[in-house]
Biopython code that builds the backbone (N, CA, C, O; Angstrom):
import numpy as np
from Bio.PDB.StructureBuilder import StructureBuilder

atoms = [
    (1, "UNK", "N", (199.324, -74.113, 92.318)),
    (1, "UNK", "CA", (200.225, -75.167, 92.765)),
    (1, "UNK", "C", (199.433, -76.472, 92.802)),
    (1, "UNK", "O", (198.533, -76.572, 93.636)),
    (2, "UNK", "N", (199.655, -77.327, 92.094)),
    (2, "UNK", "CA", (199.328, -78.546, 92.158)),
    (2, "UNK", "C", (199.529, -79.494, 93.270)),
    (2, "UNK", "O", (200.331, -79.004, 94.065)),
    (3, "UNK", "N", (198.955, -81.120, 93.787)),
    (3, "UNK", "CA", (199.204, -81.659, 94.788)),
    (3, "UNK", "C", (200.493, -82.321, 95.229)),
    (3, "UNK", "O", (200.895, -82.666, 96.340)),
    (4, "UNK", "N", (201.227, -82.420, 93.521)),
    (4, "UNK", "CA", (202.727, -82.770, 93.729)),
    (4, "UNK", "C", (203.849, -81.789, 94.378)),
    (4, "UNK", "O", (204.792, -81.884, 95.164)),
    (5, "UNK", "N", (203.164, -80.723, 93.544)),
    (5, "UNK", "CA", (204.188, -79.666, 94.091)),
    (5, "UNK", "C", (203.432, -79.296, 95.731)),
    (5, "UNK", "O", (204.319, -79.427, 96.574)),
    (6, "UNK", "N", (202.663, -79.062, 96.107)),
    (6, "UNK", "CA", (202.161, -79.373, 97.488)),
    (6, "UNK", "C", (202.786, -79.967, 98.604)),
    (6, "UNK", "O", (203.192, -79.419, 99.628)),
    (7, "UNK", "N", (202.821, -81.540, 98.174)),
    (7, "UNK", "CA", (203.646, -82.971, 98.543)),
    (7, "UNK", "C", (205.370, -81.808, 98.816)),
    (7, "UNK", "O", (206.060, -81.517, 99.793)),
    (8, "UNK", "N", (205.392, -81.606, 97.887)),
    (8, "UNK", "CA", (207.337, -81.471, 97.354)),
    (8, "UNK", "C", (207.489, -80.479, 98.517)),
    (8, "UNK", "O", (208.102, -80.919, 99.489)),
    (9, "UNK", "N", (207.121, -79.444, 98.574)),
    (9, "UNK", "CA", (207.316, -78.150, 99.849)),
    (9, "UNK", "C", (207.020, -78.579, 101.214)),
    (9, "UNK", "O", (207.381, -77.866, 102.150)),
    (10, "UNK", "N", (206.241, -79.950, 101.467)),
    (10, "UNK", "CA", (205.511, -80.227, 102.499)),
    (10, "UNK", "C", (206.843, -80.465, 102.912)),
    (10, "UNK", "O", (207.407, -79.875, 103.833)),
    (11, "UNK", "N", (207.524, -81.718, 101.902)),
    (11, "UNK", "CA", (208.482, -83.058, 102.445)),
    (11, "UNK", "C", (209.875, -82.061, 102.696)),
    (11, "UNK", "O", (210.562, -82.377, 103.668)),
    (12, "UNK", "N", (210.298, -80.960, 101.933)),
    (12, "UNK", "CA", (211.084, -80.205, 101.929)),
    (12, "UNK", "C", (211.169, -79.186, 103.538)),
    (12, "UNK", "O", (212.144, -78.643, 104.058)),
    (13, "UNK", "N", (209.678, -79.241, 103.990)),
    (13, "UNK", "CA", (209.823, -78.492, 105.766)),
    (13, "UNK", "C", (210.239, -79.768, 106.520)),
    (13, "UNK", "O", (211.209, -79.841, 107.274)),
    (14, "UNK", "N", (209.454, -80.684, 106.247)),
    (14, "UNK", "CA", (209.638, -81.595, 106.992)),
    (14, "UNK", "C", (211.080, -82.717, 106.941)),
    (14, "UNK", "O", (211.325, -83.612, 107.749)),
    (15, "UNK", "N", (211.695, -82.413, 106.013)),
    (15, "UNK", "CA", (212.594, -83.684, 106.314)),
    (15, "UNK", "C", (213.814, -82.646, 106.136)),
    (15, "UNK", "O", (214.734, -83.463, 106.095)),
    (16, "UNK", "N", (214.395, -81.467, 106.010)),
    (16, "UNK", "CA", (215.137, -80.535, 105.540)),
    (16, "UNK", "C", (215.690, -79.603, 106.564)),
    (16, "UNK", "O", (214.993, -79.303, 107.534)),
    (17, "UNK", "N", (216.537, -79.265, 106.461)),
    (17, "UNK", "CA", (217.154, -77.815, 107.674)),
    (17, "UNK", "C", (217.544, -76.266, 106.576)),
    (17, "UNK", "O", (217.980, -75.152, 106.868)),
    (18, "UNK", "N", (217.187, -76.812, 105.443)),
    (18, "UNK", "CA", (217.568, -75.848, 104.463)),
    (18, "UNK", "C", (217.058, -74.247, 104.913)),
    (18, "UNK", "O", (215.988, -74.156, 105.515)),
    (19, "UNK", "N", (217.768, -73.121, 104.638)),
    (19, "UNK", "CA", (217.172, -71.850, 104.827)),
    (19, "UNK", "C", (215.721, -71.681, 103.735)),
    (19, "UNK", "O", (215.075, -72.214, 102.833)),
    (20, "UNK", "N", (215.800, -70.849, 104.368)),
    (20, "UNK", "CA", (214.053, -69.662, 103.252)),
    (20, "UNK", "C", (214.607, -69.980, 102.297)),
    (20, "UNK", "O", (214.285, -71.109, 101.929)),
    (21, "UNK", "N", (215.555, -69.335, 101.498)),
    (21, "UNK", "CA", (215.973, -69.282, 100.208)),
    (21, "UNK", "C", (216.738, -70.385, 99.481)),
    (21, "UNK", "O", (216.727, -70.503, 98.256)),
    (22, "UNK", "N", (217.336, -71.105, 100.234)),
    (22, "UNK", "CA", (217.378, -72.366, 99.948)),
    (22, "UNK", "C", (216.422, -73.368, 99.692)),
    (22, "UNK", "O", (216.677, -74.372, 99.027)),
    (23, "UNK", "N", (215.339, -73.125, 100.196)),
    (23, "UNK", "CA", (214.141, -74.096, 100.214)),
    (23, "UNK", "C", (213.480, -73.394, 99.016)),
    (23, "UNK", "O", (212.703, -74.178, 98.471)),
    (24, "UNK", "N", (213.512, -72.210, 98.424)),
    (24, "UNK", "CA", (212.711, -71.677, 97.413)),
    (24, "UNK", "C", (213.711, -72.779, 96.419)),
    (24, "UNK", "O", (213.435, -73.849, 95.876)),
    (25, "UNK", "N", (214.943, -71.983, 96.475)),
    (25, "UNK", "CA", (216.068, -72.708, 95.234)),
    (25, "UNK", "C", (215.891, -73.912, 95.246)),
    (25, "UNK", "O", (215.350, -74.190, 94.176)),
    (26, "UNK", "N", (215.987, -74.506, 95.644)),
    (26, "UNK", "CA", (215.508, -75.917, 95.380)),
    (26, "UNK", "C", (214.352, -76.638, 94.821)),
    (26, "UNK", "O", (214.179, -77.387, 93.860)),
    (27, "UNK", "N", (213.654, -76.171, 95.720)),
    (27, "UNK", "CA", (211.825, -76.451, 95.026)),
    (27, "UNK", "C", (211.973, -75.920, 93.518)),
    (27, "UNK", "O", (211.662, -76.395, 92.425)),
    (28, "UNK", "N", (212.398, -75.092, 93.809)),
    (28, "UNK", "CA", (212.484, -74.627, 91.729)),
    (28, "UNK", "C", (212.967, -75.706, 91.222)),
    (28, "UNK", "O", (212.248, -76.639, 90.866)),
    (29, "UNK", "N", (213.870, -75.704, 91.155)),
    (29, "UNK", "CA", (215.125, -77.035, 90.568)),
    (29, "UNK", "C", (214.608, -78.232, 90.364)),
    (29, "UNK", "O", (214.851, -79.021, 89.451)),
    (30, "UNK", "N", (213.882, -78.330, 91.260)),
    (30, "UNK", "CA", (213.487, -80.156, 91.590)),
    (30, "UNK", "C", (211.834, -79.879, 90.560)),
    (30, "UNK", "O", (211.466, -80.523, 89.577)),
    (31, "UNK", "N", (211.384, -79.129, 90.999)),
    (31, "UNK", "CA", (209.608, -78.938, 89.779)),
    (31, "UNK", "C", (209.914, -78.576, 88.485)),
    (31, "UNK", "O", (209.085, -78.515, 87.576)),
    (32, "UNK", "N", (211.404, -78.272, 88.360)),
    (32, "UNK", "CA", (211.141, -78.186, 86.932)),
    (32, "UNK", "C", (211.513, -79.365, 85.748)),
    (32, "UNK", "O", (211.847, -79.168, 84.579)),
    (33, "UNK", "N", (211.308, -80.848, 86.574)),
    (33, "UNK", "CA", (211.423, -82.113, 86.462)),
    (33, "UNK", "C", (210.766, -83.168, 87.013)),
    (33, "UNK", "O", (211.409, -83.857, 87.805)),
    (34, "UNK", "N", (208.999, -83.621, 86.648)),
    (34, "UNK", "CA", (208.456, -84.488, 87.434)),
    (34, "UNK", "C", (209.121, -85.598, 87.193)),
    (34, "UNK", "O", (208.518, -86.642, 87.442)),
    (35, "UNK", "N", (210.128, -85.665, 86.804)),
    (35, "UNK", "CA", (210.803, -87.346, 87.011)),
    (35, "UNK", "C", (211.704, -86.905, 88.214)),
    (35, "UNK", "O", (212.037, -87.936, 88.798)),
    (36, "UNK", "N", (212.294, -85.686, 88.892)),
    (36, "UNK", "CA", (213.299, -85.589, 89.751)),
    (36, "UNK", "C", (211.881, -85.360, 91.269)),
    (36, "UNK", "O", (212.028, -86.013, 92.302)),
    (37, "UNK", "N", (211.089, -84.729, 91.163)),
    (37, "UNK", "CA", (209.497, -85.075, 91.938)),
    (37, "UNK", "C", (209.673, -86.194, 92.140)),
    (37, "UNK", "O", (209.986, -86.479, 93.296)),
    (38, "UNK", "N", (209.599, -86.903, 91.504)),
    (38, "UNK", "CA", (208.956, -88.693, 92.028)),
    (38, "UNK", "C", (210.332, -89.054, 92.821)),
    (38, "UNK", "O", (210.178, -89.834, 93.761)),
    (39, "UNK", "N", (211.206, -88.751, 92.657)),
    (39, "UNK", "CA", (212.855, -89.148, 92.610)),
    (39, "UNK", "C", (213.040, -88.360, 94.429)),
    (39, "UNK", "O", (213.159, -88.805, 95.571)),
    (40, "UNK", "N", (212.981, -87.218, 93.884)),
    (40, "UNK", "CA", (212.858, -86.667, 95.642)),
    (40, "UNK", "C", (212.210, -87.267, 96.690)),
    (40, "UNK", "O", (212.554, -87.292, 97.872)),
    (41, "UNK", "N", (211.052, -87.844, 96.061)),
    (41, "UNK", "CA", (209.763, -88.153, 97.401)),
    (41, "UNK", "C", (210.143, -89.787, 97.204)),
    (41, "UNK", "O", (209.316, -90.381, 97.895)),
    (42, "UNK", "N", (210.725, -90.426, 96.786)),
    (42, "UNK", "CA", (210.963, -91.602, 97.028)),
    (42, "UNK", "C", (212.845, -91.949, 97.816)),
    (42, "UNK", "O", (213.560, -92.891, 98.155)),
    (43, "UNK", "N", (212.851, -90.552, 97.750)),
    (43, "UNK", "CA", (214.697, -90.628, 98.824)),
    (43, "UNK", "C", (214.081, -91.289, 100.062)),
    (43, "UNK", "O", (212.868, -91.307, 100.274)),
    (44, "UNK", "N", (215.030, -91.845, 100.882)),
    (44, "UNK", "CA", (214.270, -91.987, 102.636)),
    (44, "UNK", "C", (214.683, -90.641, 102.837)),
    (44, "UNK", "O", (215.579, -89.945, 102.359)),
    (45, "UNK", "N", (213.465, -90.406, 103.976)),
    (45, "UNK", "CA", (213.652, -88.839, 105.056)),
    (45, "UNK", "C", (215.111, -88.962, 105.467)),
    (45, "UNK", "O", (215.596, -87.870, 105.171)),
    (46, "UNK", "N", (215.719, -89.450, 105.806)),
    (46, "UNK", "CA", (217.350, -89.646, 106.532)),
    (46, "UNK", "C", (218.067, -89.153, 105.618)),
    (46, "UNK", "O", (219.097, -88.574, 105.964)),
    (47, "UNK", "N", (217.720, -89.244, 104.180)),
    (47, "UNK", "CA", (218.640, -88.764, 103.240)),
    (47, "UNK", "C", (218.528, -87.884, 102.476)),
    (47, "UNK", "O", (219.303, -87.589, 101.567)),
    (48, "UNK", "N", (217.278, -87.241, 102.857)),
    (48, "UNK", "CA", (216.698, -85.847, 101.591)),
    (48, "UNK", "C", (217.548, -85.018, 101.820)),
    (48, "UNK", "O", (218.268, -84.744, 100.859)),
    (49, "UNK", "N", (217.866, -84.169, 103.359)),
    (49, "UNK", "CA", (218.500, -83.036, 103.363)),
    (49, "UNK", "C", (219.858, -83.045, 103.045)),
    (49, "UNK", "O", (220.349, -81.932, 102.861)),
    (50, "UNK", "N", (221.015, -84.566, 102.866)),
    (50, "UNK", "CA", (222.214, -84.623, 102.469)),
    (50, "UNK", "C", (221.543, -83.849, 100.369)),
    (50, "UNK", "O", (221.878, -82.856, 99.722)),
    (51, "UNK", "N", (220.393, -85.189, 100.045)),
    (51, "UNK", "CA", (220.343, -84.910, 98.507)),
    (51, "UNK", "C", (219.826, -83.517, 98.281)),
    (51, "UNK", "O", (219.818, -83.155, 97.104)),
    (52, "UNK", "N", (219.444, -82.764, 99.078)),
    (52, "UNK", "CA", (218.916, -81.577, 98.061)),
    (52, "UNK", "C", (220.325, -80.584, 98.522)),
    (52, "UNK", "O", (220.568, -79.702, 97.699)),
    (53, "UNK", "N", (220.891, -80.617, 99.255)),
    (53, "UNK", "CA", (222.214, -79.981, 100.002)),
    (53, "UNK", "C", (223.099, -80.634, 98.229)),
    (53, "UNK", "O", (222.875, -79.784, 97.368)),
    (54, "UNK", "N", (223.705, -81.498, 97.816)),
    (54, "UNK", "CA", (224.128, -81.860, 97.085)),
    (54, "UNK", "C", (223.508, -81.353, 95.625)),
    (54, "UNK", "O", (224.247, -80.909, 94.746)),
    (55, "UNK", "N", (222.224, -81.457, 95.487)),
    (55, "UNK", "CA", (221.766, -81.034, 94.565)),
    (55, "UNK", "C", (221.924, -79.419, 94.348)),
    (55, "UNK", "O", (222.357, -78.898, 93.320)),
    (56, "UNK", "N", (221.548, -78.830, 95.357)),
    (56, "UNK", "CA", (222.117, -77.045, 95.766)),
    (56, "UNK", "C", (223.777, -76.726, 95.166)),
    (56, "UNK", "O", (224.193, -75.968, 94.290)),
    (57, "UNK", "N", (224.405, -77.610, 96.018)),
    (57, "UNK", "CA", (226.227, -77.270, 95.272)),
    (57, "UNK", "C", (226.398, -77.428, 94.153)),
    (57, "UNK", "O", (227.210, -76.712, 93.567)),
    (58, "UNK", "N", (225.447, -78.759, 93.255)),
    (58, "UNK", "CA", (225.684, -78.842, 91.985)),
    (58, "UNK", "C", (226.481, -80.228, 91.644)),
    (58, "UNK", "O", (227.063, -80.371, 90.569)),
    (59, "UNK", "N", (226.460, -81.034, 92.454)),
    (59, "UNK", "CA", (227.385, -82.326, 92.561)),
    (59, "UNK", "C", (226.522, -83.638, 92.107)),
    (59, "UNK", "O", (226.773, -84.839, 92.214)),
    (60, "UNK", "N", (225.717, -83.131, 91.710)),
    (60, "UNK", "CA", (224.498, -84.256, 91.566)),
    (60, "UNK", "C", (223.607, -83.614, 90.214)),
    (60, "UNK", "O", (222.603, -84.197, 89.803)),
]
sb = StructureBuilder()
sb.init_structure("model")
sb.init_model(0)
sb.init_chain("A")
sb.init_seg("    ")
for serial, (resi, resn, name, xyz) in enumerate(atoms, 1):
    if name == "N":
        sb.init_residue(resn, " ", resi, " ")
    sb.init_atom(name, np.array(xyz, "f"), 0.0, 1.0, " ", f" {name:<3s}", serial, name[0])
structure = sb.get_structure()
């Protein structure tokens, strides 16, 4: 695991209410795009857990 993907799981405990398996599904989704990486970690904290919740349903 690299320091981005590091960063990405850190910001994902910390700014997120997502379950276990939600937080796996996602982290997948989002690393398998360092342009959606840079894109995640530049959301504000206030708004990550609406965008990866959105990103999860598929609306985004």
């Amino acid at each position: 695991m690299n320091d981005r993907h590091m960063q990405l799981r850190d910001e994902l405990k910390r700014t997120t209410t997502l379950t276990t398996i939600e937080h796996h599904k996602v982290a997948r989704m989002i690393m398998q795009d360092n342009a959606m990486v840079s894109y995640f970690l530049s959301v504000p904290d206030n708004d990550k857990d609406e965008w990866v919740r959105v990103l999860l349903d598929g609306t985004i």
